[in-house]
C-alpha positions as CSV (number, residue, x, y, z in Angstrom):
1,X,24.8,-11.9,-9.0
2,X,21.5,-14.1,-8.3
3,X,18.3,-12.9,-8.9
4,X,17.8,-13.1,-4.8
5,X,20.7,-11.4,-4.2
6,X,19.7,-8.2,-6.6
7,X,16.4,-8.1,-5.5
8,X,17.9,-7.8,-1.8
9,X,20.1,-4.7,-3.3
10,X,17.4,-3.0,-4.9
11,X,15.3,-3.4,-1.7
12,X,17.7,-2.0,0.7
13,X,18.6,1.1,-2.0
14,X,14.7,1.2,-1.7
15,X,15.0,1.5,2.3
16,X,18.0,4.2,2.2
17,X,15.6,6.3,-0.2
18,X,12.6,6.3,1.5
19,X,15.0,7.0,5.3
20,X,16.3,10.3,3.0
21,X,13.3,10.8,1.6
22,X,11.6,10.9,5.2
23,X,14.5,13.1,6.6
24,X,13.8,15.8,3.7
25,X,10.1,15.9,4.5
26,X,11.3,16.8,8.0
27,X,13.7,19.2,6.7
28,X,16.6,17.6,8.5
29,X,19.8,19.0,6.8
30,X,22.6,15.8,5.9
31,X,24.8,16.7,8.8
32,X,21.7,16.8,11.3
33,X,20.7,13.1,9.7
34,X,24.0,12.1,11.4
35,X,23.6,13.0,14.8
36,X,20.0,11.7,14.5
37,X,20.8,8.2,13.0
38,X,19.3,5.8,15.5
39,X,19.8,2.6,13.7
40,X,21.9,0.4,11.3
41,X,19.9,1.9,8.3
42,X,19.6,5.1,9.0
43,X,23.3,5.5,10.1
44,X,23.9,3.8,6.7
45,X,21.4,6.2,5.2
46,X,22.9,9.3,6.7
47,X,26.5,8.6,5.4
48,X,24.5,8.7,1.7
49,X,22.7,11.5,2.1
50,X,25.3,14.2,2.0
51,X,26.8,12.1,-1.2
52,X,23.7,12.1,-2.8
53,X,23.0,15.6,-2.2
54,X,26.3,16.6,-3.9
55,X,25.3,14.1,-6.6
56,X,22.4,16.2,-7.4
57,X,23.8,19.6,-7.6
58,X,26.6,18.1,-10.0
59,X,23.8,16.8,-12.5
60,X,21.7,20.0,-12.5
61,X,18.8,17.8,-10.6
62,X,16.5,17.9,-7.7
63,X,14.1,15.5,-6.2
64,X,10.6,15.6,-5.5
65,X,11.7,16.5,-1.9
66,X,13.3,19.6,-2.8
67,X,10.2,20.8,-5.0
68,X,9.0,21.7,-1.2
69,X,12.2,21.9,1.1
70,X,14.7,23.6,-1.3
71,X,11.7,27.0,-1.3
72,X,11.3,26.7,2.1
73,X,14.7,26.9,3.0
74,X,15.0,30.3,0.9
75,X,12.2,31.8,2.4
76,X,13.2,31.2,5.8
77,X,16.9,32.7,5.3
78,X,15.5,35.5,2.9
79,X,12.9,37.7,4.1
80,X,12.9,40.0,0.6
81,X,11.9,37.3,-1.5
82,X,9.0,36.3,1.5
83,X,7.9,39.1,1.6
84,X,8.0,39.3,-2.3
85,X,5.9,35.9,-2.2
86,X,3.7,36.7,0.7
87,X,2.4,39.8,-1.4
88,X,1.9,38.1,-4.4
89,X,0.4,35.1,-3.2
90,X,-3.0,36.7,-1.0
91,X,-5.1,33.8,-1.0
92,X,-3.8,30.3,-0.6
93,X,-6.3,26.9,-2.1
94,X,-4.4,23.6,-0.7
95,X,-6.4,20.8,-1.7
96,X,-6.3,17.2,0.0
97,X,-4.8,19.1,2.8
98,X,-4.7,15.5,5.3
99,X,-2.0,14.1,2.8
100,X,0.3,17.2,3.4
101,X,3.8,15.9,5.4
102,X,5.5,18.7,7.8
103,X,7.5,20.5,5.1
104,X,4.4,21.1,3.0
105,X,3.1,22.4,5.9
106,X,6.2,25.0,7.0
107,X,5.9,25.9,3.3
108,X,1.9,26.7,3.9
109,X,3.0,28.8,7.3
110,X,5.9,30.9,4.9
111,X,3.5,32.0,2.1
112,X,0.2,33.0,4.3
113,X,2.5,35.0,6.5
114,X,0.7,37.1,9.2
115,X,-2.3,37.4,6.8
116,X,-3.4,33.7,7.4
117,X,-5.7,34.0,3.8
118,X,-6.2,30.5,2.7
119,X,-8.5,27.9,2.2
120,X,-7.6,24.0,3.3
121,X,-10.1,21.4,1.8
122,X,-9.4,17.9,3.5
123,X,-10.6,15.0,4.9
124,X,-9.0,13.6,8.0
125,X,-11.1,10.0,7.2
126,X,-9.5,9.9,4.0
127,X,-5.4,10.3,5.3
128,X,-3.6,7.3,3.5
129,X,-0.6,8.3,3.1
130,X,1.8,8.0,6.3
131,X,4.0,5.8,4.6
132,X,5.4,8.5,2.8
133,X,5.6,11.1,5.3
134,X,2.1,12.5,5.0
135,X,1.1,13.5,8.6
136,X,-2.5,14.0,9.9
137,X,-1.7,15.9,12.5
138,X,-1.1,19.0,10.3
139,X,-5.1,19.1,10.5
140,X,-4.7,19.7,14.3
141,X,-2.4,22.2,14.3
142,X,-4.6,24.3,11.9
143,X,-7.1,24.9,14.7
144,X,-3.9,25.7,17.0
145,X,-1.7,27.7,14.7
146,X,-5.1,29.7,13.6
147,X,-7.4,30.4,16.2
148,X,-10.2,31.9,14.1
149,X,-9.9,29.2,11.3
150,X,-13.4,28.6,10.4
151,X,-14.4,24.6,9.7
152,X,-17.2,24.4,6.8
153,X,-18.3,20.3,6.8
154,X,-18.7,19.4,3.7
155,X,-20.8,16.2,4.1
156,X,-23.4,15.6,1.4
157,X,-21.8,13.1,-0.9
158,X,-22.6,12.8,-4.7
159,X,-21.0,9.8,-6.2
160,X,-22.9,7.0,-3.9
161,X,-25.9,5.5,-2.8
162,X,-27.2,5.3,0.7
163,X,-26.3,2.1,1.9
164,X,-22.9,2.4,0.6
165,X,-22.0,5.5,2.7
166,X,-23.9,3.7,5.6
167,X,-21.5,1.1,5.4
168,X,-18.4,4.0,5.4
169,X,-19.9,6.1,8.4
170,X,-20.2,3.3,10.8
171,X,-17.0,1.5,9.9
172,X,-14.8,4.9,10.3
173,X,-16.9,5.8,13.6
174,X,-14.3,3.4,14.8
175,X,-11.6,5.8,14.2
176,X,-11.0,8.7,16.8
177,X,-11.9,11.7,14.5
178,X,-10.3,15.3,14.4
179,X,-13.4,16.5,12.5
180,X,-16.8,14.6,13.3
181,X,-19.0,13.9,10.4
182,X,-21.7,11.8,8.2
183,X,-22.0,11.5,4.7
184,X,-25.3,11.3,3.6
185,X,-27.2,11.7,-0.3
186,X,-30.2,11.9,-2.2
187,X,-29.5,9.0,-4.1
188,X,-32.0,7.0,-2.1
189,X,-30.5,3.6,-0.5
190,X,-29.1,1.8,-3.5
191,X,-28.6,-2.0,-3.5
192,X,-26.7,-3.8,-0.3
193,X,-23.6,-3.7,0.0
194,X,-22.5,-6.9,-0.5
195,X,-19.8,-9.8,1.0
196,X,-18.6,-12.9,-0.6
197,X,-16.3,-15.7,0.5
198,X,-13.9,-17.8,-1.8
199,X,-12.6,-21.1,-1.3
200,X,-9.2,-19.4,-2.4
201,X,-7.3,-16.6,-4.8
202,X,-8.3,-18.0,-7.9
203,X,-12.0,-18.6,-7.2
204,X,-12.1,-15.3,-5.9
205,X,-10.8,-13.8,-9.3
206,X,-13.3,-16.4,-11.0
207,X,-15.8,-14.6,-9.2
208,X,-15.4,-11.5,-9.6
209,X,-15.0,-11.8,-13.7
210,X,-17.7,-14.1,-14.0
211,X,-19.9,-11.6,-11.7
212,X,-18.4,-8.8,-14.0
213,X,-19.8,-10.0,-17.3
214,X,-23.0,-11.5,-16.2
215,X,-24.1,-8.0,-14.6
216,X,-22.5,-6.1,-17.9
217,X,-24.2,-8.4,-19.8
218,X,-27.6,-7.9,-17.8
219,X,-27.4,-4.3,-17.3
220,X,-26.2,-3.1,-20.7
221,X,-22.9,-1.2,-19.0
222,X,-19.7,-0.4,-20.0
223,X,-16.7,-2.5,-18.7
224,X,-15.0,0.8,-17.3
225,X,-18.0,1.0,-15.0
226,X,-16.3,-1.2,-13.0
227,X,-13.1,-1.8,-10.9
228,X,-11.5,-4.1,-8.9
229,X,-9.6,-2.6,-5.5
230,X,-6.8,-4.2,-4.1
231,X,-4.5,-3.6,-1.0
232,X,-1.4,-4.8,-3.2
233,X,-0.1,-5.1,-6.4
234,X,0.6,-8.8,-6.3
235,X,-3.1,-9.3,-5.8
236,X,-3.7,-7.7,-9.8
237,X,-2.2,-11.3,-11.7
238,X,-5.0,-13.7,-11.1
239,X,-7.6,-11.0,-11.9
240,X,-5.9,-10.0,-15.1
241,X,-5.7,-13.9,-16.2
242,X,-9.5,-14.4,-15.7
243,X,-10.3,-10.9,-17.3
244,X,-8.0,-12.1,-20.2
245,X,-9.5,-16.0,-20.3
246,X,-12.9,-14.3,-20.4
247,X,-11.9,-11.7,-23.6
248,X,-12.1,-8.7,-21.2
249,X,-10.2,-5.4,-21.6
250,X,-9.2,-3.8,-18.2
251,X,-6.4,-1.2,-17.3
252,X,-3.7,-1.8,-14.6
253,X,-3.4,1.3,-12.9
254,X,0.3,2.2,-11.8
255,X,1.8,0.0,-14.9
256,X,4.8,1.4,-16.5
257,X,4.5,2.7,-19.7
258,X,7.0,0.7,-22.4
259,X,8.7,4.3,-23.0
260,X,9.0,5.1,-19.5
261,X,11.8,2.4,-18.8
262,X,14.9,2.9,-17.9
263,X,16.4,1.3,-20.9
264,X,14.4,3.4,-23.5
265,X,14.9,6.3,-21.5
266,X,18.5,6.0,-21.7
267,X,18.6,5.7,-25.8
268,X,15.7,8.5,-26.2
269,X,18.7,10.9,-24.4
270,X,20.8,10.3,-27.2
271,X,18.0,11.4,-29.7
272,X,17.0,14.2,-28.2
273,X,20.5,15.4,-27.7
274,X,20.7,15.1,-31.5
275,X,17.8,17.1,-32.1
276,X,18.7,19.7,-29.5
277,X,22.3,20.4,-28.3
278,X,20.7,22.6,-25.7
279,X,18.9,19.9,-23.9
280,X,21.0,19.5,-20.5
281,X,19.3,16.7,-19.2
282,X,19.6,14.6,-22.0
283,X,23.0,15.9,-22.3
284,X,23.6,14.5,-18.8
285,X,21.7,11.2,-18.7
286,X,23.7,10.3,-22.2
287,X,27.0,11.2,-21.1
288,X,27.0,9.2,-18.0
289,X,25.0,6.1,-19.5
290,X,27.4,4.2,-19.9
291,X,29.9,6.0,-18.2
292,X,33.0,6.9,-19.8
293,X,35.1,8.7,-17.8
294,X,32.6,11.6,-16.7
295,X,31.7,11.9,-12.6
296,X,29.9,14.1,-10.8
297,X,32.6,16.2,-10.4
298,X,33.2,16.6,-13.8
299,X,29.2,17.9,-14.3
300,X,29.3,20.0,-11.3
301,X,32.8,22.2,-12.6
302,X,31.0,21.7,-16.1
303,X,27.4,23.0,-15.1
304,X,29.3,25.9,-13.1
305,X,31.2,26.8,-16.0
306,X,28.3,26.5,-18.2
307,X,25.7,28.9,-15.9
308,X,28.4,31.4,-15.7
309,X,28.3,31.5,-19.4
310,X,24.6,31.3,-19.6
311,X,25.0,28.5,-22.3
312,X,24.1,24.1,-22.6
313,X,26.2,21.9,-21.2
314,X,27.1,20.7,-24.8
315,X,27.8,24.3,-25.9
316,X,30.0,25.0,-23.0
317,X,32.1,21.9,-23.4
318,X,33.8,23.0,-26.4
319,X,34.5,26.5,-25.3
320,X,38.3,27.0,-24.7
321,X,37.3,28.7,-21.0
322,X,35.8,24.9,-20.5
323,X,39.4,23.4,-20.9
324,X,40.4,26.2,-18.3
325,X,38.0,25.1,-15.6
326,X,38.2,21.3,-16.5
327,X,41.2,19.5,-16.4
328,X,42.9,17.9,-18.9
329,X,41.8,14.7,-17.1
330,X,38.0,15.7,-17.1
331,X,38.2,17.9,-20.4
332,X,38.7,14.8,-23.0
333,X,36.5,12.6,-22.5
334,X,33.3,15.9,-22.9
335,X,35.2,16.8,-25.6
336,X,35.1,13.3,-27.0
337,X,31.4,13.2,-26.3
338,X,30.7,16.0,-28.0
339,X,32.1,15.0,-31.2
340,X,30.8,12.0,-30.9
341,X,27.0,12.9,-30.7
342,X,27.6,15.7,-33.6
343,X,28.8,12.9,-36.0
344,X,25.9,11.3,-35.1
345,X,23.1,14.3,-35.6
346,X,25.2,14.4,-39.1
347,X,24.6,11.0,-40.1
348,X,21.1,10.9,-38.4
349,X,20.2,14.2,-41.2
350,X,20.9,12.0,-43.8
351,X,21.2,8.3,-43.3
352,X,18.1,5.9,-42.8
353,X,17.2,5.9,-38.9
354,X,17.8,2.2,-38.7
355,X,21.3,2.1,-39.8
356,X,21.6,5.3,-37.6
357,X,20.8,3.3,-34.3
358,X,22.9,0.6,-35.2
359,X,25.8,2.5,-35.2
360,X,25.0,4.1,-31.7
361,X,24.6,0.9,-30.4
362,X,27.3,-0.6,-31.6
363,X,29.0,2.8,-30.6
364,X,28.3,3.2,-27.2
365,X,28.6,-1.2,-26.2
366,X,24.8,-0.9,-24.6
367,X,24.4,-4.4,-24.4
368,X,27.6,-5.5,-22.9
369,X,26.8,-2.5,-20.9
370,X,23.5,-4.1,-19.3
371,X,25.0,-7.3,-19.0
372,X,27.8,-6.2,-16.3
373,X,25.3,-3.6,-14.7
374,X,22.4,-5.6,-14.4
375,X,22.1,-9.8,-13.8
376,X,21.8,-11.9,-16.6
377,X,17.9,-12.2,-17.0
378,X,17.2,-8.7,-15.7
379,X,20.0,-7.2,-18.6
380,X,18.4,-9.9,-21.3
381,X,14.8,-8.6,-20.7
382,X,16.0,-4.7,-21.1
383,X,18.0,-5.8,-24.1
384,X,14.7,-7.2,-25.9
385,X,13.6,-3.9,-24.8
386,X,15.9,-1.9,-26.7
387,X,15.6,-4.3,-29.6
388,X,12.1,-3.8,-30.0
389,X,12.7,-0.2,-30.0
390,X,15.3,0.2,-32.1
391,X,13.7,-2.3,-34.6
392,X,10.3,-0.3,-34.8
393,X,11.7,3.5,-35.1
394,X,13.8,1.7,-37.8
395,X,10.5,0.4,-39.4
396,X,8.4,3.6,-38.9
397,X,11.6,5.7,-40.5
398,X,10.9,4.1,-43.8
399,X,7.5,3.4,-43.9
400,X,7.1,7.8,-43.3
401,X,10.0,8.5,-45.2
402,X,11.6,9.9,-42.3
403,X,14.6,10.4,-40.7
404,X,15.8,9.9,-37.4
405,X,16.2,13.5,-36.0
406,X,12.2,13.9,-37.5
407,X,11.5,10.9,-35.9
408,X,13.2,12.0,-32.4
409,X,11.4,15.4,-32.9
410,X,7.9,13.4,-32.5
411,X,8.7,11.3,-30.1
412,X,7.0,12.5,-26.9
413,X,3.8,12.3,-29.3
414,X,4.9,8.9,-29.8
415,X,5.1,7.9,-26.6
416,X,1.6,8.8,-26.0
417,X,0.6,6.0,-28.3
418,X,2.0,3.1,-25.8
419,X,-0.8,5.2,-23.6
420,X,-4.1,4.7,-23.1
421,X,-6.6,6.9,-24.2
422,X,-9.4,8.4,-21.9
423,X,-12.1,6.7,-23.4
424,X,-11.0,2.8,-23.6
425,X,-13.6,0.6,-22.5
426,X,-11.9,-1.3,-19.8
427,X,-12.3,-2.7,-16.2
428,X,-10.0,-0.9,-13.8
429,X,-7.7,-2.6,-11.8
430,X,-5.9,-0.7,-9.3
431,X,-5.0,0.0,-5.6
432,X,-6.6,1.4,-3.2
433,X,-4.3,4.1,-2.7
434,X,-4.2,4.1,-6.3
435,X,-8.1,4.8,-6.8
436,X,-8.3,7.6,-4.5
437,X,-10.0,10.6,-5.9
438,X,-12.0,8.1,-8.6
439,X,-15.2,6.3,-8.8
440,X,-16.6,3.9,-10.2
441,X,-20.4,2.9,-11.4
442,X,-19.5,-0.9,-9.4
443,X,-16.9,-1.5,-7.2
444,X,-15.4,-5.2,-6.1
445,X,-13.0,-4.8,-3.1
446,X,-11.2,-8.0,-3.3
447,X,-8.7,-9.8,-0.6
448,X,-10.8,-8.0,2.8
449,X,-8.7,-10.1,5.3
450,X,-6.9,-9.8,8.4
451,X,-2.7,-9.8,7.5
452,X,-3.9,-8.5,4.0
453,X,-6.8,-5.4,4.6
454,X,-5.8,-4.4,7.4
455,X,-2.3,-5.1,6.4
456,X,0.1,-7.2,9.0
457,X,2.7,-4.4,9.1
458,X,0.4,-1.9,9.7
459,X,-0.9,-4.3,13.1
460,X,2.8,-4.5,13.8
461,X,3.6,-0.8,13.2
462,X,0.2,0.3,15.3
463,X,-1.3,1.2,12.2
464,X,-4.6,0.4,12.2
465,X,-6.7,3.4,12.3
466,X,-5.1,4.3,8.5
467,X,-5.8,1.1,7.3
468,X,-9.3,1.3,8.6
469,X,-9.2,4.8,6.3
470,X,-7.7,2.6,2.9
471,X,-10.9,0.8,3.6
472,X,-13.3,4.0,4.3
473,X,-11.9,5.2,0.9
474,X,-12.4,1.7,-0.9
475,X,-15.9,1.6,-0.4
476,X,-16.8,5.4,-1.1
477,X,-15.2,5.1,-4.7
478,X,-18.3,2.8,-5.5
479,X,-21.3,4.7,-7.2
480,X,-23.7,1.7,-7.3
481,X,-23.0,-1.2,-6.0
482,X,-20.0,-2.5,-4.1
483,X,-19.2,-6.4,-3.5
484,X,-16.4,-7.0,-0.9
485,X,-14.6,-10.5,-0.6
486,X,-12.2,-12.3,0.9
487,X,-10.3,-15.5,1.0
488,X,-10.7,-18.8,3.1
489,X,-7.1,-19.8,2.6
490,X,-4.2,-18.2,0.8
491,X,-0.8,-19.5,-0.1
492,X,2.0,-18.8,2.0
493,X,5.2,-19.7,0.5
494,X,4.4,-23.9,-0.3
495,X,1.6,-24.4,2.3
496,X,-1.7,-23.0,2.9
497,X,-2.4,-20.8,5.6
498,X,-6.4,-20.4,6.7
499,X,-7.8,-16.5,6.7
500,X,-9.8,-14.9,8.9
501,X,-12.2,-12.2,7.5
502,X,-11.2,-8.7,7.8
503,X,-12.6,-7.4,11.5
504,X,-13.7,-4.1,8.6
505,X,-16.3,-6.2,7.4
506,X,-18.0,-6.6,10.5
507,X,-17.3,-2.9,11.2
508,X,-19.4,-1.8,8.4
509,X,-22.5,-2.5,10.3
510,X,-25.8,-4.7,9.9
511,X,-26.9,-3.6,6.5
512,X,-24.2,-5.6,5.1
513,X,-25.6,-8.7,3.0
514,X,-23.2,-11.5,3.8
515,X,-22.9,-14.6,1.4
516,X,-23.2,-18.2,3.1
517,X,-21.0,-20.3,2.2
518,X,-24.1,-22.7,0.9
519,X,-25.9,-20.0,-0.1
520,X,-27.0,-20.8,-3.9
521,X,-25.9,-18.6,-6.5
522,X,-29.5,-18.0,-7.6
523,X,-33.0,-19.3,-6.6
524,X,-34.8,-21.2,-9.6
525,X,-37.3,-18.7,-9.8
526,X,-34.6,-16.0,-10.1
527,X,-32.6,-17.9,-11.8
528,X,-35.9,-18.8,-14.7
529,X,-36.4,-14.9,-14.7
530,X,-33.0,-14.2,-15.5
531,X,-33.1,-17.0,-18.5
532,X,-36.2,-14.7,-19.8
533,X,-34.5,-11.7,-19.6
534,X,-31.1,-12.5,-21.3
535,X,-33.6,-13.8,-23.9
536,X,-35.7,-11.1,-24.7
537,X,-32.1,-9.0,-24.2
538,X,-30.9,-11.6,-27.2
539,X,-34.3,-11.3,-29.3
540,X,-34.2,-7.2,-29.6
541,X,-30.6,-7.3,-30.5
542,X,-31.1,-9.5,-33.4
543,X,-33.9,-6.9,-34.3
């Protein structure tokens, strides 16, 4: 399969998701999806929903989703356990109450019952999160659904100067408001907000790093006093190259941890199945990756047999009441698996944890595996993966004298090493939906153009009053200062296509300082002042 072809797979898996995704947020049921399909997709969609459903119960899992629709559901069709809840649950706290979808908010309607006790913090300038199924209208229906709700306005802010929130109020004053406010602080005005144009991405990324370590270097700050926002991921590259050409640390908010893929994932489910028979997830994941011979049929009359019995899923499989609910068809091959992974935990008590992963390797074929599940670079990369796992657990086994079931019993703690730690000293890089909630001493909001921020599917979709909120929550992340640029011409595909400034920037008002593009970077005299400074910076350092 080409690399063109999988990544057309994997983005139309994507769309199916996020159409069941949407439908459970609603709380359609799979056979209402089907008479409500309207399209290819979601007719397509609908005829995988009821499978995947079914494919759930059989491993023992639920989605996200069902953390909300699964407990709704049972309070609606049980009124002794809502009652139960209701009684037990007197006052309600739902924080960032505008990102809450219709589910969350049927859920909110079960618990505070007639009783209506509950407090809803929100902001309806700060609702981002459409895309996936949040629904800002749930703020609206609080004033209908309780008439004596009373609204508190919480609008002193404490993370940013004056002219920063300035800049906020009169750009969302463009958006019809549920709720209307004005952020205001005592932080006094604070230094303009200011907007920069680049000749293209990778001045603007010059810029940015350049401007980065002159003002750390100036003001004696710390480089995680400082971010750099973005609308999309694609946008992070050419900043992480210049932070890397110029020696500077940063964090990439949203990256995957080397021990949260797929691949690792999949051989940690062997280990921990070692370590502890009763672990039915890693009993599941292991048994089906690869597959040999085990469906979802299988786990479901498994998992039956095995909550009946109040026992694992490995316990239960070699119980002789297990070969009466299985057939023989289904029975072998969980049997097989069984004795295969207790060989294993027998050799992994006593044998050095590299020759140990060897053998389940060789064992269980995981790179000819990858190779017919995945295409050929895609499988080579995840086998390099594996490699480098299997090679350092081998290495840390005999340099701590350990074996592999000690290792496998520390290695959530190890995982935590490939993570960062709270206090690293590094420039955040992240997206704006990303950085909500955070702030940041100085804040560059990078790629402010029409097509990009505000986003060209949002203008096609009708969007536009949530992109202008991405944007209201961009600039109230800053603290101190906040620099905002954009791009005079951007690639598109092998030609260049000219940008047109975001229409947000001129929405944030007059107080907004605007770089010419022939302004000078500094005066002389500035320029001379700053040369005296850095010096005298220089001269009590080497005292």
């Amino acid at each position: 399969m080409s690399d063109i072809a999988a990544d057309a797979d994997r983005a139309y898996a994507r769309s199916l998701q996020w159409q069941i995704s949407g439908w459970k947020n609603a709380l359609v049921a799979p056979e209402e999806a089907v008479k409500l399909a309207d399209s290819e997709l979601a007719a397509a969609a609908a005829k995988v929903y009821g499978e995947y459903e079914r494919t759930l119960r059989a491993y023992q899992a639920v989605d996200f989703d069902d953390l909300i629709g699964l407990p709704v559901r049972l309070f609606d069709e049980c009124e002794e356990v809502r009652t139960r809840w209701q009684q037990r649950l007197r006052y309600l706290l739902i924080d960032e109450y505008q990102d809450t979808n219709r589910a969350q908010y049927r859920l909110l309607r079960l618990l505070a019952g007639a009783r209506g006790a509950f407090t809803a913090v929100g902001d309806d300038d700060q609702a981002i999160y459409a895309w996936r199924g949040a629904d800002v209208e749930n703020l609206r229906l609080l004033q209908t659904d309780y008439p004596r709700l009373k609204v508190i306005k919480l609008e002193q802010n404490y993370r940013s100067s004056g002219r920063i929130l300035g800049a906020a109020n009169t750009l969302i004053a463009n958006n019809d408001k549920l709720f209307d406010k004005k952020l205001w602080c005592e932080h006094g005005p604070g230094e303009p907000v200011r907007v920069r144009p680049a000749r293209d991405p990778e001045a603007e990324a010059q810029f940015v790093a350049m401007r980065i370590q002159a003002h750390r270097f100036e003001h004696r700050t710390r480089f995680s006093d400082y971010a750099i926002l973005y609308r999309g991921n694609h946008q992070a590259r050419l900043f992480e190259q210049q932070l890397r050409n110029h020696k500077m640390p940063y964090l990439l908010s949203g990256g995957q941890s080397f021990f949260d893929k797929a691949e690792i994932r999949d051989l940690v489910s062997y280990l921990r199945l070692m370590a502890n028979p009763d672990d039915d997830l890693a009993f599941i994941r292991a048994i089906t990756t690869p597959r040999r011979g085990v469906g979802p049929c299988t786990l479901e009359a498994l998992g039956r047999y095995a909550g009946e019995r109040h026992a694992s899923l490995f316990a239960a499989a070699d119980e002789a009441g297990a070969g009466q609910t299985l057939s023989p068809r289904q029975h072998a091959p969980v049997q097989e698996f069984s004795a295969f992974i207790r060989r294993l935990a027998d050799r992994a008590a006593h044998e050095p944890a590299a020759k140990v992963l060897e053998a389940l390797l060789a064992a269980i074929d995981y790179e000819s595996w990858l190779l017919g599940s995945c295409d050929t670079r895609e499988a080579e990369s995840k086998w390099r993966n594996v490699r480098d796992f299997v090679d350092w657990l081998g290495r840390k086994g005999e340099a701590d004298g350990k074996n592999l079931l000690e290792l496998t019993q520390t290695i959530s703690l190890i995982s935590m090493l490939d993570k960062t730690d709270a206090d690293f000293d590094g420039v955040q890089l992240a997206t704006l939906h990303a950085a909500k909630g955070l702030e940041f001493g100085h804040v560059f909001l990078v790629g402010v153009e029409e097509g990009l921020l505000p986003h060209q599917s949002a203008l096609d979709e009708d969007m536009l009053d949530e992109e202008r909120r991405l944007m209201y929550v961009g600039i109230t992340r800053a603290q101190r200062s906040l620099t905002v640029t954009y791009c005079e011409r951007r690639k598109a595909g092998p030609d260049l296509r000219v940008c047109e400034p975001s229409r947000f920037i001129a929405e944030m008002g007059e107080g907004v300082a605007v770089a010419r593009k022939d302004d000078a970077p500094v005066s002389r005299e500035v320029g001379s002042e700053r040369l005296a400074s850095l010096r005298a910076m220089l001269a009590s350092r080497d005292d």
